[in-house]
C-alpha positions as CSV (number, residue, x, y, z in Angstrom):
1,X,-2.9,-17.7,11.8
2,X,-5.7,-15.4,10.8
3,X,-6.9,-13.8,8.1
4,X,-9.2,-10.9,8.9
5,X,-10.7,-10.9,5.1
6,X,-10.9,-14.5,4.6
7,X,-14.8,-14.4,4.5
8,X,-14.9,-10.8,1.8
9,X,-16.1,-11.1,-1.3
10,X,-14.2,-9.7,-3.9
11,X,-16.6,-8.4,-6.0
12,X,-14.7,-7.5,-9.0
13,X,-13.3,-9.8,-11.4
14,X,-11.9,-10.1,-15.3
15,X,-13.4,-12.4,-18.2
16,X,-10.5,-14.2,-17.8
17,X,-10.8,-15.0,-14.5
18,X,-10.6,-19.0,-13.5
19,X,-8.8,-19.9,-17.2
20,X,-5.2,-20.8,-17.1
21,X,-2.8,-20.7,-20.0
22,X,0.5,-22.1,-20.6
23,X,1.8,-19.6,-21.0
24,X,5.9,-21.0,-22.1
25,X,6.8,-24.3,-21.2
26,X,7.6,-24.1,-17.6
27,X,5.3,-21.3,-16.7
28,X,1.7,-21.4,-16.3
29,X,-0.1,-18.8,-15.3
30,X,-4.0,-18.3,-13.6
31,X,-6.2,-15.6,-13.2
32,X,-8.4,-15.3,-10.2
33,X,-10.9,-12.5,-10.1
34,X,-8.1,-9.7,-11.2
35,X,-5.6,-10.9,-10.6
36,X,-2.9,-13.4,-12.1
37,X,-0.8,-16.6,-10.1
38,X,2.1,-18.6,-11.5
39,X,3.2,-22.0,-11.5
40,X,6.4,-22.0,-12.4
41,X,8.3,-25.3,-12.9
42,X,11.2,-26.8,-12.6
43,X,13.3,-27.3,-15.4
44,X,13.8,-31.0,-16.0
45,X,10.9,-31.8,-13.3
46,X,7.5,-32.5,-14.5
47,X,6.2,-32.5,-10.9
48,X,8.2,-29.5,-9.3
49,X,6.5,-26.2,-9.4
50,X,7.1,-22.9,-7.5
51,X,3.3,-20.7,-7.0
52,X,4.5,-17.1,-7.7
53,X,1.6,-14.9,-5.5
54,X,-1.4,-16.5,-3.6
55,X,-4.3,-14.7,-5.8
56,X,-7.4,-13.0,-4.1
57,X,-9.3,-14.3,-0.7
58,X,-11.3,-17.2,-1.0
59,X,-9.6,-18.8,-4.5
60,X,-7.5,-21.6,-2.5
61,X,-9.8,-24.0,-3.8
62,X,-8.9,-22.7,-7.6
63,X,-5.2,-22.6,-7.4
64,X,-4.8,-26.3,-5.3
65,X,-7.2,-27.1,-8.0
66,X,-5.1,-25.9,-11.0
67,X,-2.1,-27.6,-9.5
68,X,-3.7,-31.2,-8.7
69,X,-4.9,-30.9,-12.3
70,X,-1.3,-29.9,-14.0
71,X,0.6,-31.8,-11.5
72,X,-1.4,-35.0,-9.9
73,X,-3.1,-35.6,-6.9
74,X,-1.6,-33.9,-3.5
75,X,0.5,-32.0,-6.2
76,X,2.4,-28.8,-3.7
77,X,5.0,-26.3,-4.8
78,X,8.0,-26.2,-3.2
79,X,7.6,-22.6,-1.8
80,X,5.0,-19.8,-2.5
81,X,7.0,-16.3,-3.7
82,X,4.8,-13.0,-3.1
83,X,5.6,-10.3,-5.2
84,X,4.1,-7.8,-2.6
85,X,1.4,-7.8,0.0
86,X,-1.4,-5.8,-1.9
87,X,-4.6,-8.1,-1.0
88,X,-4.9,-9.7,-4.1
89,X,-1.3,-11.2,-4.2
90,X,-1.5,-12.3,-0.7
91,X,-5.6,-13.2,-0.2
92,X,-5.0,-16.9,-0.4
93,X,-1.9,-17.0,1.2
94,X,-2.7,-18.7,4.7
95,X,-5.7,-21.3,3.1
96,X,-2.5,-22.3,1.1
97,X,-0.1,-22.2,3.3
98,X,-2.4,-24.6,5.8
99,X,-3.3,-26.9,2.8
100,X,0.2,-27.2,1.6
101,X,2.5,-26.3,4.6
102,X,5.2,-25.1,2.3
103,X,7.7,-22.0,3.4
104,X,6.7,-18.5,1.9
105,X,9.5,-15.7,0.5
106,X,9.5,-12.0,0.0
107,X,11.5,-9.1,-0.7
108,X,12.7,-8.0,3.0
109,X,11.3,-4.8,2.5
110,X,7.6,-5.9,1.9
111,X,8.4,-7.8,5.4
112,X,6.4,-5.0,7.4
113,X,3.7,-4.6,5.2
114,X,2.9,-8.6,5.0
115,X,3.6,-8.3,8.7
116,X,0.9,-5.9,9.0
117,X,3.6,-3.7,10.9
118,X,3.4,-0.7,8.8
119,X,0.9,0.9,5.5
120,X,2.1,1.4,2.0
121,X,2.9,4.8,1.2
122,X,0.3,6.7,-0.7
123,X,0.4,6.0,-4.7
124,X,2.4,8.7,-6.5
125,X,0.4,10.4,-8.9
């Protein structure tokens, strides 16, 4: 698999970006550049965790990081859930999907535009 911006920069970013919070108990949540990735655990697990979105290109490193940290070495989330397919929900997604080699869910009807099969509509303004 190939991602086609896997060596852009994103050049903007937020002064929050590389902290995490906890943000409830089983719910913690990281900012990379501008945008924000969960780690959402499983109740009664302290290991178990589910990665909501897959951050901006090039933060792999940041949100394997953040999970080895919160949940031990070699630490992987059962599955990786994508909101939607704008770039800085899906940037990381194939580092982290080679790294971890867990199975990825959307909504069917983001399936084209993750697929690359078809543009989102312009913004309604």
């Amino acid at each position: 698999m190939e991602n086609e911006f896997e060596h852009d920069m994103v050049f903007l970013t937020s002064l929050t970006s590389g902290h995490s919070m906890q943000v409830v108990d089983d719910v913690i949540w990281l900012t990379t550049k501008i945008v924000n990735v969960l780690y959402v655990q499983h109740p009664g697990r302290s290991d178990g965790f589910t990665l909501v979105d897959a951050g901006v290109p090039n933060s792999a490193d940041e949100i394997i990081g953040l999970a080895e940290q919160k949940f031990g070495p070699d630490a992987r989330p059962d599955a990786i859930i994508l909101t939607h397919g704008h770039f800085d929900h899906v940037g990381s997604v194939i580092e982290l999907i080679e790294a971890w080699n867990v199975p990825v869910f959307a909504h069917l009807q983001e399936l084209p535009f993750l697929q690359g099969k078809a543009d989102y509509p312009p913004g309604d303004p």
